[in-house]
N, C-alpha and C positions, 0 to 999 in steps of 0.2 A: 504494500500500500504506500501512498507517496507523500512523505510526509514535509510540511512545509511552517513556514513563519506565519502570523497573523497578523501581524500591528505593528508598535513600538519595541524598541529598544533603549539602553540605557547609553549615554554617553554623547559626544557631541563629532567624533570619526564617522563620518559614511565612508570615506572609501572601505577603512579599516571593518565595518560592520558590513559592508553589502561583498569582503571578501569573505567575512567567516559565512552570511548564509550561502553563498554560491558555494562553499567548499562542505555545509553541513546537508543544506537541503538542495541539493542538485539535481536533482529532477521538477523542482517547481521552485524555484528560486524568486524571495519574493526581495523587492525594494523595501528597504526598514523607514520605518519612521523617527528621527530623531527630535521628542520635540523638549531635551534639553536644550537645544539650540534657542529655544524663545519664541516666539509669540506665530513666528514665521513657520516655525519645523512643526508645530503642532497641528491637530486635526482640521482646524476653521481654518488656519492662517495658508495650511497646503494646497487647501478647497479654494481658497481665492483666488492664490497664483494663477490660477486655468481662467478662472472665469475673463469672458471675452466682451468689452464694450461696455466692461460694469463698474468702474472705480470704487473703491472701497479706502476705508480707512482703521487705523484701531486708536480707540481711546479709552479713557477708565475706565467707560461702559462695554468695551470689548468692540470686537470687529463691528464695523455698518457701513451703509451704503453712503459714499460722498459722493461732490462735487468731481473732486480728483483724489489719485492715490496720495498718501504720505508714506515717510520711510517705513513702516513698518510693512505697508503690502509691497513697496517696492525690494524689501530684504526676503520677503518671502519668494519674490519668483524667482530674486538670485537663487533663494537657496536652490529651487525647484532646476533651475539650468544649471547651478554645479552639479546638482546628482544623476542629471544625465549626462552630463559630461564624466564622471564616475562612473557609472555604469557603463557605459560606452567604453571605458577603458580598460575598466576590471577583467568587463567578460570579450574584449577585445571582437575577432572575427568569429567567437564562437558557436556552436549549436545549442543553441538551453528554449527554457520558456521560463518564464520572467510575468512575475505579477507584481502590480503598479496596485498602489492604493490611492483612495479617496471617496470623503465626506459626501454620500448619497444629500438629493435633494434636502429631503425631511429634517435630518439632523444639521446640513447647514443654514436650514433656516431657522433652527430654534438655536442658533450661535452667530447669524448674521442679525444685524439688527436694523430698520429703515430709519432715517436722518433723525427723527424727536426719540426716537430709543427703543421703543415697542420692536419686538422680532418680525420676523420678514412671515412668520407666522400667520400673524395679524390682517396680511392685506393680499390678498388673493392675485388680485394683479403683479404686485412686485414678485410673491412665489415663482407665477410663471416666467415672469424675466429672468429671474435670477436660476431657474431650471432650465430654460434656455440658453442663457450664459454659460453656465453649467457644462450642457450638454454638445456645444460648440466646443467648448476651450479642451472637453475631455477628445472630440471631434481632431480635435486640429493635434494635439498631445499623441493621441496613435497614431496618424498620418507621419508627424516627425520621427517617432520610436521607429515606426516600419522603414523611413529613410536612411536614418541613421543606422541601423539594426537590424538588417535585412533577414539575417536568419534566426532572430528570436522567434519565438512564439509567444504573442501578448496575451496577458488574463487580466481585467481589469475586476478589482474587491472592491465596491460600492459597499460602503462603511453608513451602517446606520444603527449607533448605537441608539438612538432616540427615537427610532421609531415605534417601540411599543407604549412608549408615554404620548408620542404624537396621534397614534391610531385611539385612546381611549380616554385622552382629552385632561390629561394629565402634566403638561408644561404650564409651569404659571404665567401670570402677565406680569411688564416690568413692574407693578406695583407690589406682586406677591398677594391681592387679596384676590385674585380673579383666576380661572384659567382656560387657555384658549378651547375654542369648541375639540371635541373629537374630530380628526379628521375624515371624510368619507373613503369607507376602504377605494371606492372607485378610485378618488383623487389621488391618494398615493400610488394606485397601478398606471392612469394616466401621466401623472411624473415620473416613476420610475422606467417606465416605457419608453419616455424623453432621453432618457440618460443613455438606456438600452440601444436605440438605436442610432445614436453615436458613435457607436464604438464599431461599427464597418462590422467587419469576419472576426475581433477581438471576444476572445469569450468573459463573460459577463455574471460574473457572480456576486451575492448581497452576504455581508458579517453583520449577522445580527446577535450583540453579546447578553441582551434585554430579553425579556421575557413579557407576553406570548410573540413564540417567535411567528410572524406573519405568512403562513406556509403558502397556503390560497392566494394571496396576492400576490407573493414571490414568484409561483406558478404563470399564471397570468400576465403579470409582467414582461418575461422572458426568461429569467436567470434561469444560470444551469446548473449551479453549485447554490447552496446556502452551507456559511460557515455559523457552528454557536456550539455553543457549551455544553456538554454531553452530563445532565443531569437529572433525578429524576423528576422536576419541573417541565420537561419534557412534553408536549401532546406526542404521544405516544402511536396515536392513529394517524393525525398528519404528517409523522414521520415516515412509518411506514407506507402509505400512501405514495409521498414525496420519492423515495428511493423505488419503491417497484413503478412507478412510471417513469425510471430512467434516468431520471436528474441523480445529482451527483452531491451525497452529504460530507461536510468536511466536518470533522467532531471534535471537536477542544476536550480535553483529555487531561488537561493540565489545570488545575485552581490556581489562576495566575492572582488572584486575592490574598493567597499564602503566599505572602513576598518570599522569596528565596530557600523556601521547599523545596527540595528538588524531589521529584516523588521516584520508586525505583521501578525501571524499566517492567515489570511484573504485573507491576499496579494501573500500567497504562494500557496493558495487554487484556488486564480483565477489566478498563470500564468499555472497552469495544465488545468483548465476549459478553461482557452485562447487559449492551445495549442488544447485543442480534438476538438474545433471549427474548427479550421484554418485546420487542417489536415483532416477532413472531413470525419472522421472515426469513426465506434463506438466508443464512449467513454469507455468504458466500457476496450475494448482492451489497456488501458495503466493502467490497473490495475493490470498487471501483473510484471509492470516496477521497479523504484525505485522510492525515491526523495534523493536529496541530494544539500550540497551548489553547486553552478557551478564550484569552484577551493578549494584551498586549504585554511585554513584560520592563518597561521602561521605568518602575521604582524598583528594577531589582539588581541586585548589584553585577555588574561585568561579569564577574566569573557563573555566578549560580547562572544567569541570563543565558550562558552558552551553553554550560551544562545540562543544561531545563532543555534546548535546543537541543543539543545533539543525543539526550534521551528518547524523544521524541523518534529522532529520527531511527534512532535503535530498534526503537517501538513500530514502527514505519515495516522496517527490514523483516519483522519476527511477526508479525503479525498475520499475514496471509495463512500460513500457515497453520496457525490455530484456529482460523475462521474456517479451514477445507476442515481440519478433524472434526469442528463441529455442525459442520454439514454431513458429516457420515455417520 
């Protein structure tokens, strides 16, 4: 099974981090997130850099839509064009496949905010611009990877940790006594579909680390992976569902919550044998999936961070195997 990165990491090195996952997780080699780096490296500030025709700014009140950029979205796209100049470099002329992350619609608009402060939530019109900003700049971002990087293979992870507070109407308003409507499931499939067909032949998976994870909609939308946390929080029906009609589950296996636990290769092996019990499915059928931690691991310290990783991938190696014996 192919086991890969999820999110962040700890430290402010990309070349140095996107050699160790190219060298732990090579067979799906993802781009890390460093958002030691500041305002820029992190989830909203990475989400902006792409957006196309939409200036942005960050102040006290966090990222929002300006007039024009200020340094902090202008440090952001640097960061975003040194790490593909980094990548570009690392993995030189070579054959891999490579996944790009970035903040789905939903969760950057409950982190984007419109000019008096209220999130981009709030006003249905700026949503779709800023989903179409969005969905161009992620547009125009594969188009250059595929030039630059001709024999990668792109996977783009539309990162929505918010979306299960956004689908049940559970983000507050900037005052904190209000909170915005639920969203309609349509409207999230409508957006996500935006995002989706952006991305050309690039395939197109959603992390959702939140609970309930959005199966039906995910569906609907187009993705072909959903990545979350293998817990028994679980819908357990939509899961299985989800994998016998062919899409592809990626299972966090890791409580990246337990900073610097490193759990032992054994423990990772049976919460997948856990899962093909309970879902009452061929086993065999989530050999198609990933592994991976369940979030990101960016409060944890360098060393455990790796370690955590390349347990994982340990896990990755050994695992088929016990999913054929418990298919016979």
């Amino acid at each position: 099974m192919i086991a890969t990165g999820i999110g962040s990491l700890p430290g402010a090195d990309m070349r140095g981090s996107l050699a160790a996952m190219a060298e732990t997780f090579d067979q799906l080699i993802p781009l890390p997130e460093l958002p030691g780096r500041g305002v820029g490296g992190q989830i909203i500030g990475r989400a902006t850099a792409v957006l196309v025709d939409l200036p942005v700014d960050h102040g006290p009140g966090g990222w929002r839509l300006a007039d024009s950029t200020d340094h902090a979205a202008r440090s952001a796209r640097s960061l975003l064009r040194s790490d593909l100049d980094d990548l570009e470099e690392v993995l030189a002329d070579e054959e891999a496949r490579v996944k790009i992350s970035l903040a789905g619609p939903l969760t950057l608009a409950t982190g984007l905010h419109l000019r008096a402060g209220e999130s981009v939530l709030a006003d249905t019109s700026a949503l779709a611009d800023v989903t179409a900003s969005l969905a161009e700049g992620i547009s125009q971002l594969v188009a250059e990877l595929r030039r630059r990087m001709p024999k990668i293979t792109w996977t783009l992870q539309v990162d929505e940790p918010s979306a299960p507070a956004v689908l049940s109407g559970a983000i507050p308003t900037q005052s904190g006594l209000y909170r915005h409507p639920a969203m309609a499931g349509s409207t999230a499939v409508e957006l996500w579909q935006t995002v989706v067909s952006g991305c050309g032949e690039a395939e197109v998976s959603m992390h959702c680390c939140g609970t309930p994870v959005p199966w039906e909609l995910a569906h609907k939308a187009g993705f072909s992976t959903v990545w979350c946390e293998v817990t028994s929080s679980l819908n357990l029906d939509r899961v299985a569902e989800w994998v016998e009609s062919g899409a592809r589950l990626g299972m966090g296996i890791v409580d990246t919550m337990k900073v610097d636990e490193v759990p032992p290769v054994d423990h990772l092996i049976d919460r997948v044998l856990w899962l093909a019990r309970r879902l009452e499915i061929a086993p065999a059928l989530l050999k198609s999936g990933f592994l991976t931690p369940s979030c990101g691991l960016a409060g944890w310290s360098r060393h455990n961070a790796a370690d955590v990783c390349r347990t994982v991938r340990r896990a990755g190696d050994l695992v088929d195997e016990q999913l054929d014996r418990a298919s016979g």
